[in-house]
C-alpha positions in Angstrom: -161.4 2.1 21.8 -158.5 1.9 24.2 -159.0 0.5 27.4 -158.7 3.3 30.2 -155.3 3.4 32.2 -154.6 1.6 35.3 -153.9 3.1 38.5 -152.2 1.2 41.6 -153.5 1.9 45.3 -153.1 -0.1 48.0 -156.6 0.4 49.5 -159.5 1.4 47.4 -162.5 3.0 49.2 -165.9 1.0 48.6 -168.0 4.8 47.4 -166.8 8.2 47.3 -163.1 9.6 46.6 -159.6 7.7 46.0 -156.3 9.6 46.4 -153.5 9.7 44.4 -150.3 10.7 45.5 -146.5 9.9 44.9 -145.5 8.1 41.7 -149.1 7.4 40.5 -149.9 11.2 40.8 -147.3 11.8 39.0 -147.8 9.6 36.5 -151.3 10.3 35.7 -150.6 14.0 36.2 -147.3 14.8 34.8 -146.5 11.5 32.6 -149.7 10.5 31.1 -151.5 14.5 31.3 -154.9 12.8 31.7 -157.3 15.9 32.6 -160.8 15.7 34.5 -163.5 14.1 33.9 -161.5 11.3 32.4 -162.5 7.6 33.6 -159.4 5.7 34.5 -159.1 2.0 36.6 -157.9 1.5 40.1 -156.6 -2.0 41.6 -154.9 -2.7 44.9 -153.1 -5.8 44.3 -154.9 -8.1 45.5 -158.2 -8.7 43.4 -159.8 -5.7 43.8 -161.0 -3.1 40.7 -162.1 0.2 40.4 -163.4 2.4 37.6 -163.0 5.6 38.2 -163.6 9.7 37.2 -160.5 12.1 37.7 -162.5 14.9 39.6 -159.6 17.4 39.9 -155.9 17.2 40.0 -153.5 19.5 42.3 -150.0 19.8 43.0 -149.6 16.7 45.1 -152.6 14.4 44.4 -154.9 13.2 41.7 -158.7 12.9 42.8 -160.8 10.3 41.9 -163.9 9.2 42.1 -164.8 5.8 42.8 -167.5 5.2 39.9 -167.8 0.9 40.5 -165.7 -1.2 42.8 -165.3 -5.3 41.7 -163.1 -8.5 43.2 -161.9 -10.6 40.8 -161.1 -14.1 42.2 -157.6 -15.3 42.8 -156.2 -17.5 40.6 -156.3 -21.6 41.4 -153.0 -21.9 39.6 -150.0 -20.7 41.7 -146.3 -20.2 40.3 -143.8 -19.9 42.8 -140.4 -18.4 40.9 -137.1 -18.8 43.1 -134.7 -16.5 41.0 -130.9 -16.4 42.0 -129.8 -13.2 42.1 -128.4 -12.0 38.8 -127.4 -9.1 36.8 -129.4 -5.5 37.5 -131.1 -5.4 33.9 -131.4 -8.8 33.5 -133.5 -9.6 36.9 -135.6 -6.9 35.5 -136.9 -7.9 32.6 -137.2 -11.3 34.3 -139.5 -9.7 37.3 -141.6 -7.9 34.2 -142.3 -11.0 32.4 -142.8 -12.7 35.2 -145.9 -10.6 36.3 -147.4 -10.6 32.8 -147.2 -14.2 32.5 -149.2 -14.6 36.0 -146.7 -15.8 38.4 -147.7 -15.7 42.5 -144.6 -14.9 44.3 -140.9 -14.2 43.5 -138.4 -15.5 45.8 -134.5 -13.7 45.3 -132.1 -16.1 46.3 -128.5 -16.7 46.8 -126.5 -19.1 45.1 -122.8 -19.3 45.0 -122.6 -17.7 41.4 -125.5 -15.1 42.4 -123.8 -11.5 40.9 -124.7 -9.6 44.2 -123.8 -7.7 47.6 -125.8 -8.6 50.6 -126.2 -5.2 51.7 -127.6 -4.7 48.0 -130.4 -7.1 48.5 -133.4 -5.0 50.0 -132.7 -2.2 47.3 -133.3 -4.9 45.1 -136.3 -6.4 46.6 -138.0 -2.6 46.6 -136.9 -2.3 43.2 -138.7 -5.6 42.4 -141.9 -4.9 43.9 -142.1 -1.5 41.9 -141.5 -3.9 38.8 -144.4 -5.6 39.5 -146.4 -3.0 39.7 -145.9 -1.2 36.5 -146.0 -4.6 34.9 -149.6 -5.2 37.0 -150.5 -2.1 35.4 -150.0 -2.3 31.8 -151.3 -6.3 31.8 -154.5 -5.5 33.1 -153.6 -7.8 36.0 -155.7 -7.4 39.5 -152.8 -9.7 42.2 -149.4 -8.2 42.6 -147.5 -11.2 43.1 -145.5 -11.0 46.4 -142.2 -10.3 46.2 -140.4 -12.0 49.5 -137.4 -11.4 51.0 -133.8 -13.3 50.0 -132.8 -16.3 50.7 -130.2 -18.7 51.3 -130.1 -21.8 48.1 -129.6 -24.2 50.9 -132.6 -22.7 53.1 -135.3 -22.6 50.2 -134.7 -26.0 48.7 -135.1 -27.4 52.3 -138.4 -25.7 52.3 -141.0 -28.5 52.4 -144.6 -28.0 50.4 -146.3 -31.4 49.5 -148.8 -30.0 47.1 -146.1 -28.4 45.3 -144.6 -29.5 42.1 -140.7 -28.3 42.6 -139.0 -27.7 39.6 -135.2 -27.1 38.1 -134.1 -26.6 34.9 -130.8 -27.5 34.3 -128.8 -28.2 31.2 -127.9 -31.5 32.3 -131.4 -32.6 33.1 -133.0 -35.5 30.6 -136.5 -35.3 32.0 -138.1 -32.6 29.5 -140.6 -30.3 31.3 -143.2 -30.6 29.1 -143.5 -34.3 30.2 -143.1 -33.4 33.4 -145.7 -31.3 33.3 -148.1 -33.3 31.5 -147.9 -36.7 33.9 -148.6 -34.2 37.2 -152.2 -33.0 38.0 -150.6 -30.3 40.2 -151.5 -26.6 40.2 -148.9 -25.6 42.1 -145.4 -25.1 41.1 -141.9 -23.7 42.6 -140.0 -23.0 39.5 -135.7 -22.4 40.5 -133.7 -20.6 38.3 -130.0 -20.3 38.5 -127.6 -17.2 38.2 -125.8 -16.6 34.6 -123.8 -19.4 34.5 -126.0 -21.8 36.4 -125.9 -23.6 39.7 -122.9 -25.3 40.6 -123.0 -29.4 40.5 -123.4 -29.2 44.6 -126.0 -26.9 44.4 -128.1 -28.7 41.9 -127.5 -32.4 43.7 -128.4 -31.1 46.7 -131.9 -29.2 45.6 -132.7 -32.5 43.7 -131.9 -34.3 47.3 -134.7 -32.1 48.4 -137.3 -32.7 46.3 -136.3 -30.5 43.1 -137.0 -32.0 40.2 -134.4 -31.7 37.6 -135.7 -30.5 33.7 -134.6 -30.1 30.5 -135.7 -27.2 28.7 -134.3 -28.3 25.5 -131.0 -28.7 23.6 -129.6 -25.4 23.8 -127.8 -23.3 27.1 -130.8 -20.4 27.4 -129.7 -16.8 28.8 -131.6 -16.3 32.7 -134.4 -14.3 30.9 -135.4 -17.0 28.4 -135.4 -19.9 31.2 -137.6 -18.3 33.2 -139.9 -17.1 30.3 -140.2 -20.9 28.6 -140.2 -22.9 31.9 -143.0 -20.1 33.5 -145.1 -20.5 29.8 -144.7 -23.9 29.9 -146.4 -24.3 33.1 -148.9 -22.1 32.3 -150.1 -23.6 29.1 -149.3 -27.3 30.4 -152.2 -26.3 33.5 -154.7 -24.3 31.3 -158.4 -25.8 31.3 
């Protein structure tokens, strides 16, 4: 039997009725044609689950009622991915893999090869966070990761974190990752990937400077969505009890 469809709402009442309006309305209304007396799942984001009955649905909200409420506990691993700015369709399917595969936060950031606008960047970030969601939603996923606002390369790799492992794949890296991985103990990672064409010499010296380590992720040049895909999966596996 197919698992009921998930719902996103920021705040989820402990007992009675939950509102639907907006996008998830319309989705479960006009997308999805689920009628009454269906059960469907609510989550906010941020560890907390609902199952639900739709009681009624009307032009501009779905009603449900709030059948069990649970909190799943946050994860102990945290992924931290820094993705230069890249190509509209290209970042996406990065920001959707990266929610299914568990990540904590996504950081956009500017690097000298970034394909971007500055005036483009909080469209982007919005567009991001909706990514996320959808992504939450079909995964069965309970935390949103948190999608931050831009940054400067040179500001982010001067960002201390001691109990971070800090890590940069580059094609000129001999230090495989999996290696990496397997002589640290660390369940915290910020994972940098570079623009399509990668970070300049400069940029890469001076994030390894900073306490980026440089990795290889094998023997080939990997497109921005398969980087971020094997170097995220690695990390994952690599920390799984």
């Amino acid at each position: 039997m197919a698992r009921p469809h998930r719902f996103y709402l920021e705040s989820i009442p402990l007992t009675g009725v939950a509102i639907l309006t907006g996008t998830e309305h319309r989705h479960l209304s006009k997308v999805l044609r689920i009628p009454p007396g269906e059960t469907v799942f609510l989550f906010d984001g941020r560890g907390q689950e609902a199952s639900g009955r739709v009681l009624k649905i009307v032009k501009a909200e779905s009603v449900i009622e709030v059948v069990e409420l649970q909190h799943h506990p946050e994860p102990s691993l945290q992924i931290h991915l820094a993705l230069a700015l890249t190509k509209g369709k290209q970042a996406d399917s990065v920001i959707r893999m990266s929610t299914e595969l568990g990540v904590t936060s996504i950081q956009p950031v500017l690097a000298d090869r970034s394909i971007v606008r500055s005036k483009d960047t909080e469209r982007i970030t919005e567009k991001w966070q909706r990514i996320t969601i959808e992504a939450a939603k079909q995964c069965g996923r309970n935390y949103l990761p948190a999608v931050k606002d831009e940054i400067k390369l040179s500001a982010l790799v001067q960002m201390r974190a001691s109990d971070t492992l800090r890590l940069l794949p580059h094609t000129k890296a001999a230090l495989p990752l999996r290696g990496v991985l397997r002589g640290s103990a660390c369940r915290a990672f910020t994972i940098l990937i570079g623009p399509e064409g990668g970070f300049t010499d400069d940029e890469a010296a001076f994030a390894t400077q900073n306490g980026f380590t440089p990795v290889s992720l094998g023997a080939h040049v990997l497109r921005v969505e398969t980087a971020c895909l094997m170097a995220i999966s690695a990390a994952v596996y690599e920390s799984s009890d």
